[in-house]
KOLZA-878451 format. One record per residue (C-alpha): residue in one letter; residue number from 1; x, z, y. Coordinates in Angstrom, 3 decimals. Each point is the difference from the previous one (the first is absolute). Layout:
// residues N
+------+------+----------+----------+----------+
| resn | resi |       px |       pz |       py |
+------+------+----------+----------+----------+
|    a |  NUM |        X |        Z |        Y |
...
+------+------+----------+----------+----------+
***
This chain:
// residues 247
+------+------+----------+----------+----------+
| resn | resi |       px |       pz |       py |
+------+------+----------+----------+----------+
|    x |    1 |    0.834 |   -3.848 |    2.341 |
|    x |    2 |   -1.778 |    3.354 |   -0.218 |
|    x |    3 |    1.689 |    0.764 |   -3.417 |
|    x |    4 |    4.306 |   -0.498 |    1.320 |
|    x |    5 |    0.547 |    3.808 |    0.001 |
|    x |    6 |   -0.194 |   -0.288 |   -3.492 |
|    x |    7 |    3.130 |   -2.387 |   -0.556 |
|    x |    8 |    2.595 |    2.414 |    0.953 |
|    x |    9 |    1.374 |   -0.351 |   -3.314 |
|    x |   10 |   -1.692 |   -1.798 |   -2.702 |
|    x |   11 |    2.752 |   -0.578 |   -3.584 |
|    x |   12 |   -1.649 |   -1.618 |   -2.992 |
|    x |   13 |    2.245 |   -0.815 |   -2.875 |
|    x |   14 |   -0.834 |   -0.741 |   -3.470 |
|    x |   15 |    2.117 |   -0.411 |   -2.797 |
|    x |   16 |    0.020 |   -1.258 |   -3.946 |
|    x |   17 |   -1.148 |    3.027 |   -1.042 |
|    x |   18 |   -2.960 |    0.449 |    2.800 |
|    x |   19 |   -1.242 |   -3.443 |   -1.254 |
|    x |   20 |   -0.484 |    0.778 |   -3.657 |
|    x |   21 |   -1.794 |    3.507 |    0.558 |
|    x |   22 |   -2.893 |   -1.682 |    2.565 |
|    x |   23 |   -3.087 |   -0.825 |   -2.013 |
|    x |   24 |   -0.655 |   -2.515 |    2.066 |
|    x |   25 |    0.487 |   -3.777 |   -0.744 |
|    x |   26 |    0.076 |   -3.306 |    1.384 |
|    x |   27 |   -0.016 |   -3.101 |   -1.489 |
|    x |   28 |    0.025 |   -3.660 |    1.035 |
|    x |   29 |   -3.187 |   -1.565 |   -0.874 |
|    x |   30 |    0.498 |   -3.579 |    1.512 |
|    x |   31 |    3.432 |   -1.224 |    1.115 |
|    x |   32 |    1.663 |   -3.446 |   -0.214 |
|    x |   33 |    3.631 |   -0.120 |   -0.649 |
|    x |   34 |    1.552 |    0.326 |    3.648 |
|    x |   35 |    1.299 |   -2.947 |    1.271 |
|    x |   36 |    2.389 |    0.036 |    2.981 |
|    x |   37 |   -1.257 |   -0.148 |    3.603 |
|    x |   38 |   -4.003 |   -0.915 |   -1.581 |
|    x |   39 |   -2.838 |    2.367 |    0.349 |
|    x |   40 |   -1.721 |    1.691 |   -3.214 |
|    x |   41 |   -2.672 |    1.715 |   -0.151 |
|    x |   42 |    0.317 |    3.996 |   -1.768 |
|    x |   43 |   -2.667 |    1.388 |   -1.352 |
|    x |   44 |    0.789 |    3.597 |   -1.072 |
|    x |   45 |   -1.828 |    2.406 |   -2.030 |
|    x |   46 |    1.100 |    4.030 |    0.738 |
|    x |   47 |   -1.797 |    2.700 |   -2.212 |
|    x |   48 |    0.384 |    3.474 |   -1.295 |
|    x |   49 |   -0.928 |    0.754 |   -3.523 |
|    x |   50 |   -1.422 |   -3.608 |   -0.507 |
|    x |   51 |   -1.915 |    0.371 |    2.955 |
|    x |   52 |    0.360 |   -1.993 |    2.602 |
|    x |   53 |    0.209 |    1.738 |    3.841 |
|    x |   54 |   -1.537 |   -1.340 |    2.600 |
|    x |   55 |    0.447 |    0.077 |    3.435 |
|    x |   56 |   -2.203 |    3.175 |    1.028 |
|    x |   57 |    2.017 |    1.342 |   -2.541 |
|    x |   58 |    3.260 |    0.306 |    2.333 |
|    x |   59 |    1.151 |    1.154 |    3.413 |
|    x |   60 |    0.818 |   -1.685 |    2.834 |
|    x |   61 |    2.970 |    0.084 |    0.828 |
|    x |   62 |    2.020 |   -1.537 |    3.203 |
|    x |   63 |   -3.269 |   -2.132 |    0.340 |
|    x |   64 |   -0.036 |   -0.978 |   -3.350 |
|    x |   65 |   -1.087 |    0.808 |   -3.708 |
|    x |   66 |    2.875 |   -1.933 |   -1.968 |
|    x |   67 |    3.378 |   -0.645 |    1.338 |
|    x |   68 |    1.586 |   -2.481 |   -2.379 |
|    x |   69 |    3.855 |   -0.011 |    0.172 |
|    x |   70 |    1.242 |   -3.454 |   -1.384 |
|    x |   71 |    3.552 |   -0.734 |   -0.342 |
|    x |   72 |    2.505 |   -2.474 |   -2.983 |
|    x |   73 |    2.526 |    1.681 |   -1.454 |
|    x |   74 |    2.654 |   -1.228 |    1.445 |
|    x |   75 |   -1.939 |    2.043 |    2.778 |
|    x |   76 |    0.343 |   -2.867 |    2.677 |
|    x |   77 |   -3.700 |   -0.856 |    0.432 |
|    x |   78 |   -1.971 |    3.281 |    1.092 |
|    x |   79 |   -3.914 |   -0.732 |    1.259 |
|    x |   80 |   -2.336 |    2.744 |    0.908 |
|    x |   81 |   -3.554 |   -1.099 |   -1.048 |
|    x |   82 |   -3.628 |    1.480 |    0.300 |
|    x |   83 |   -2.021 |   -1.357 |   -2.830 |
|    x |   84 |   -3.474 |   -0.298 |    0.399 |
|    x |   85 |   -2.966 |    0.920 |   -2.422 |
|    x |   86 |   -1.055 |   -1.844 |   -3.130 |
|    x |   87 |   -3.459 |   -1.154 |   -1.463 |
|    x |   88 |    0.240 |    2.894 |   -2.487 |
|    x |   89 |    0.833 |    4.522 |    0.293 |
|    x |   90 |    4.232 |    0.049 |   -0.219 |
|    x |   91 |    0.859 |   -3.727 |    1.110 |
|    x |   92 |    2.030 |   -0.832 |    2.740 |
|    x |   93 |    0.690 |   -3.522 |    0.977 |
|    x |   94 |    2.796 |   -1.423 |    2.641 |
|    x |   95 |    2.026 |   -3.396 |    0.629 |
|    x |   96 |    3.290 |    0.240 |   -0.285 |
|    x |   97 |    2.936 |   -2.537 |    0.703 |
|    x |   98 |    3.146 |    0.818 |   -1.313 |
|    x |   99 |    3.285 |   -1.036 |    1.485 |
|    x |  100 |    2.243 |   -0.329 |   -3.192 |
|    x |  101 |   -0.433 |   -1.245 |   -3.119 |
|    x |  102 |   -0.185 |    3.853 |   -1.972 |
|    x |  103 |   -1.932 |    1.918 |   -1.376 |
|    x |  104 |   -1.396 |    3.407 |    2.586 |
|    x |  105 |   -1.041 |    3.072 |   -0.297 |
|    x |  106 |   -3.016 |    1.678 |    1.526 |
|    x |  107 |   -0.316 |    3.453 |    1.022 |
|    x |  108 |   -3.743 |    1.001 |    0.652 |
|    x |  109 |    0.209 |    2.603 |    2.391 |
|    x |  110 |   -3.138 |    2.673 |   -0.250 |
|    x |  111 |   -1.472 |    3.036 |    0.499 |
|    x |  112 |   -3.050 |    1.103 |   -2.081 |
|    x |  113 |   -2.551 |    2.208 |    1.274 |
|    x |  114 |    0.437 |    3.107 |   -0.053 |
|    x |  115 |    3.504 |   -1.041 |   -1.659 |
|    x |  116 |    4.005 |   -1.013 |    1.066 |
|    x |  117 |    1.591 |   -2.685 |    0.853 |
|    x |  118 |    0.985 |   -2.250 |   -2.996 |
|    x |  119 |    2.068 |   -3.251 |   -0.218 |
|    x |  120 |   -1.306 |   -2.113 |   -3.130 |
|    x |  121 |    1.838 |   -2.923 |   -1.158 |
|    x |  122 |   -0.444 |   -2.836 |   -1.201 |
|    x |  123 |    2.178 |   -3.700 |   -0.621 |
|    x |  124 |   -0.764 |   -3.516 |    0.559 |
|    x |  125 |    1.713 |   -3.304 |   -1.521 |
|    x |  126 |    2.308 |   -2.090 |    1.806 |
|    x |  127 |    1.519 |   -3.305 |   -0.791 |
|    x |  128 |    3.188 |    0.896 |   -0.486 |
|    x |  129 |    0.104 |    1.579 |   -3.200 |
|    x |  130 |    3.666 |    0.981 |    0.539 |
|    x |  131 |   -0.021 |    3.923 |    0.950 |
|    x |  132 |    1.907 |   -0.300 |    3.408 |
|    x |  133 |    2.495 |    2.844 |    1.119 |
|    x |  134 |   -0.642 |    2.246 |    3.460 |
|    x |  135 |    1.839 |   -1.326 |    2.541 |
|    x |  136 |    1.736 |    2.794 |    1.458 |
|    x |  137 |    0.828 |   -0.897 |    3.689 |
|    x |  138 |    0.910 |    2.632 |    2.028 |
|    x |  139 |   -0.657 |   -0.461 |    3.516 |
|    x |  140 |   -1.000 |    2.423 |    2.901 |
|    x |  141 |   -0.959 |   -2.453 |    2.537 |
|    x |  142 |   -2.505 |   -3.357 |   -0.690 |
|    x |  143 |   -1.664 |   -2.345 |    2.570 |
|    x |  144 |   -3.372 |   -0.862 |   -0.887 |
|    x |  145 |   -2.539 |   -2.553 |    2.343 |
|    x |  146 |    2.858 |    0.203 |    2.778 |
|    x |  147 |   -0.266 |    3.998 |   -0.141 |
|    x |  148 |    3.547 |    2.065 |   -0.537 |
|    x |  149 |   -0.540 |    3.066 |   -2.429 |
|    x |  150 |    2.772 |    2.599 |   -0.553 |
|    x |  151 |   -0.432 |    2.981 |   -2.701 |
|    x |  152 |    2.242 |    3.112 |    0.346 |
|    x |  153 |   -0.059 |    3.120 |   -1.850 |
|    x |  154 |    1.136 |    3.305 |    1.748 |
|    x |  155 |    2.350 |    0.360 |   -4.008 |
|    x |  156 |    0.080 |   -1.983 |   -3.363 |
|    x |  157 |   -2.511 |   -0.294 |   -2.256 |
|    x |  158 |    0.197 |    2.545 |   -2.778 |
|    x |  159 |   -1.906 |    0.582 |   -3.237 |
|    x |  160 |   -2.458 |    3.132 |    1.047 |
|    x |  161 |    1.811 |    0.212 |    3.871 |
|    x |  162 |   -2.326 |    0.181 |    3.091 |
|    x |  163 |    1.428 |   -2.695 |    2.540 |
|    x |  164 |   -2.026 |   -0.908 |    3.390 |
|    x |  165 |   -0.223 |   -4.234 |    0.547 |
|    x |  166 |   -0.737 |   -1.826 |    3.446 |
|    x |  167 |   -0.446 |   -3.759 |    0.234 |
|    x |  168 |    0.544 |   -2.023 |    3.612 |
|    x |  169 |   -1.398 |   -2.841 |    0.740 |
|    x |  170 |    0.770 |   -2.469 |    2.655 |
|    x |  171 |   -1.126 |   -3.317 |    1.339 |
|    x |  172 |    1.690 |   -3.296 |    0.154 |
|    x |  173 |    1.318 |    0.982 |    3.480 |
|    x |  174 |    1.530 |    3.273 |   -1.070 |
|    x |  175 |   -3.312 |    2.144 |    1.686 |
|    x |  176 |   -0.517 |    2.802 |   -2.315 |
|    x |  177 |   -3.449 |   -0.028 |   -1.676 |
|    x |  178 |   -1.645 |    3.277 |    1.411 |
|    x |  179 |   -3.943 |   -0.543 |   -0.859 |
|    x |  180 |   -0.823 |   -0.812 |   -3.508 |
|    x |  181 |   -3.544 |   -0.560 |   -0.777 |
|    x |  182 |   -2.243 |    2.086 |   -2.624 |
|    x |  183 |   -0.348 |   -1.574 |   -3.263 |
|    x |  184 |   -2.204 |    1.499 |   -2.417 |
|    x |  185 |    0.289 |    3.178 |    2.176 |
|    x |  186 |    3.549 |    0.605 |   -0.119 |
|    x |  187 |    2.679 |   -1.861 |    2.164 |
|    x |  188 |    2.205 |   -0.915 |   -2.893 |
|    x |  189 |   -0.263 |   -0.081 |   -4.025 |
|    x |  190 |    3.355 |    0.383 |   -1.539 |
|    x |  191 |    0.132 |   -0.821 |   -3.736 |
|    x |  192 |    2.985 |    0.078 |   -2.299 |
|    x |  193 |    0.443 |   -1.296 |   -3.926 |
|    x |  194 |    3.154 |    1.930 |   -2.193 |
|    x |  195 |    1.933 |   -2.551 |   -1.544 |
|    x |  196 |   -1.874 |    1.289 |   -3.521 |
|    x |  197 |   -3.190 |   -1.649 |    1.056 |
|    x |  198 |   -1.740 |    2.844 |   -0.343 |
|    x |  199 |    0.362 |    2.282 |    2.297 |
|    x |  200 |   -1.450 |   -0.582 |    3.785 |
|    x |  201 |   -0.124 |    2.217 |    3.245 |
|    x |  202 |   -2.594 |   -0.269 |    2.461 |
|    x |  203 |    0.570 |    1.138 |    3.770 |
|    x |  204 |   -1.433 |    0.072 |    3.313 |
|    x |  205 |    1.600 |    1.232 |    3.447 |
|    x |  206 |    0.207 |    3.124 |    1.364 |
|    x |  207 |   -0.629 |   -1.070 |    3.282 |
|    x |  208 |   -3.877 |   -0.284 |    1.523 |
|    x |  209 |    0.572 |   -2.402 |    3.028 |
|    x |  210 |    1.606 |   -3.263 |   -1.659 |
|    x |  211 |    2.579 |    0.234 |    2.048 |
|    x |  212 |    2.833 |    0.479 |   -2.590 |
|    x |  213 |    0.457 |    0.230 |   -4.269 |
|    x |  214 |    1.382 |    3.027 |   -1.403 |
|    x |  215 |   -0.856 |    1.327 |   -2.962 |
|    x |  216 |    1.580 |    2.345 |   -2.648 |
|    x |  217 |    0.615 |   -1.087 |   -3.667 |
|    x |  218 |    1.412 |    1.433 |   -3.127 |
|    x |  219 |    0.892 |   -1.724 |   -2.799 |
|    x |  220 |   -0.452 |    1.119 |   -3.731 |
|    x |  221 |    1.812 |   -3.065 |   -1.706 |
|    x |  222 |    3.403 |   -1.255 |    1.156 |
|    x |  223 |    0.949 |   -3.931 |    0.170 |
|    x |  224 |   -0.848 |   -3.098 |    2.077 |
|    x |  225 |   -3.392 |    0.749 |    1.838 |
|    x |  226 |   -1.627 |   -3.070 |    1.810 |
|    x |  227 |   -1.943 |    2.025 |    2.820 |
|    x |  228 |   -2.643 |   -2.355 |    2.539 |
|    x |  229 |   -1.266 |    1.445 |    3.114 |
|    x |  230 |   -3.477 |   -1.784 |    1.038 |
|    x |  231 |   -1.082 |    0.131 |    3.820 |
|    x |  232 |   -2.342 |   -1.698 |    2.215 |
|    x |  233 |    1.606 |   -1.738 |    3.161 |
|    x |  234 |   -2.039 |   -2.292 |    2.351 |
|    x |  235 |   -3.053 |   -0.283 |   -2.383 |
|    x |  236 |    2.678 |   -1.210 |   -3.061 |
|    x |  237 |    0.723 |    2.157 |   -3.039 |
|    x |  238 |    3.775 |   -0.031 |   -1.008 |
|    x |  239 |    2.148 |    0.828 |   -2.781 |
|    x |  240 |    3.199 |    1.131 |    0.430 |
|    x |  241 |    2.362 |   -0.379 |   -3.335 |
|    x |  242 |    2.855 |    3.009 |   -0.428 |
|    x |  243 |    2.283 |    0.533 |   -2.995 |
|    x |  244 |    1.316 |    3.543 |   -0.058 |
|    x |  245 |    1.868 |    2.001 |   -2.829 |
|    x |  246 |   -0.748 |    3.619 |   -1.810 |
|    x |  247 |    3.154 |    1.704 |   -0.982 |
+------+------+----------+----------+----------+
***
């Protein structure tokens, strides 16, 4: 809790280009085809000059030292997983169900030592060996575990333009949601995937009390952006599904 004056305004986004100039690299060391709604087990294996990097080798950040961000490309199934440390220096191991039949993408989120934050990539197999299309949904309002979310942005979305976003949230009975919990010290995580597949955005709130989401964003890449806010409401973590377009 000590550490929320520090989220006033946190923007992460890497592109194509970021990704081939990191000398970092993960690789998957142990990972079944993915089968549909059945658990496999990950191992991972993320080094830096053939090196593998270990944990005391990274920060912590929002409680953790890896953030991985998982999502299919038709960018429908998004999970937000901590993986855990392997037998040997640079492997990371997790369990991971996936809810379609695709193939996903990870992003590793890190921060070295002494270093910046870097998103590494990496792909696993599906089933389907058919590359599926991004379903591009728009929608501004979703209701998740009997919770109503509504996205607005104070003007559109523009390649490069500086727009301010606030999400409401209400209960099944209309009672506005005024007290979100902390999760991973920060009331909400807000992560978006470009239509490219390559390019990702990674918010928090501006706000210190969890009492509302707004944050500012500005895009670099126009097209269909599939953007999910993460909170914490009653002791259950929730994801909340937007489509939203960059002109």
């Amino acid at each position: 809790m000590k550490n929320f004056s520090l989220f006033a305004l946190i923007i992460l986004l890497i592109s194509q280009m970021a990704f081939a100039k990191t000398d970092f690299t993960l690789t998957a060391q142990a990972s079944p085809e993915l089968i549909e709604n059945k658990s496999s087990a990950v191992t991972l294996f993320l080094s830096q000059q053939g090196k593998g990097i270990g944990e005391n080798q990274l920060q912590t950040v929002h409680t953790e030292k890896i953030h991985a961000l998982i999502i299919d490309p038709t960018l429908t199934d998004y999970q937000h997983i901590h993986p855990s440390v392997g037998k040997k220096t640079g492997e990371y191991i997790f369990d991971f169900t996936p809810h379609t039949q695709n193939a996903y993408r990870i992003w590793f989120d890190i921060t070295p030592v002494n270093g910046k934050q870097e998103y590494i990539i990496v792909d696993l197999k599906g089933s389907n060996k058919i590359n599926p299309e991004v379903i591009k949904k728009l929608n501004s309002e979703t209701i998740v575990d009997g919770y109503h979310f509504k996205l607005t942005f104070d003007q559109p979305l523009t390649v490069g333009g500086h727009a301010m976003g606030h999400v409401d949230i209400s209960d099944e009975n209309g009672k506005p949601v005024t007290q979100l919990e902390p999760i991973m010290e920060a009331f909400a995580h807000i992560v978006a995937f470009n239509e490219d597949y390559k390019t990702i955005l990674h918010i928090h709130p501006m706000g210190q009390d969890g009492s509302k989401i707004d944050f500012h964003i500005m895009p670099t890449e126009k097209g269909f952006v599939k953007l999910f806010v993460q909170v914490k409401i009653s002791g259950k973590e929730i994801f909340a599904p937007f489509g939203v377009m960059v002109i």
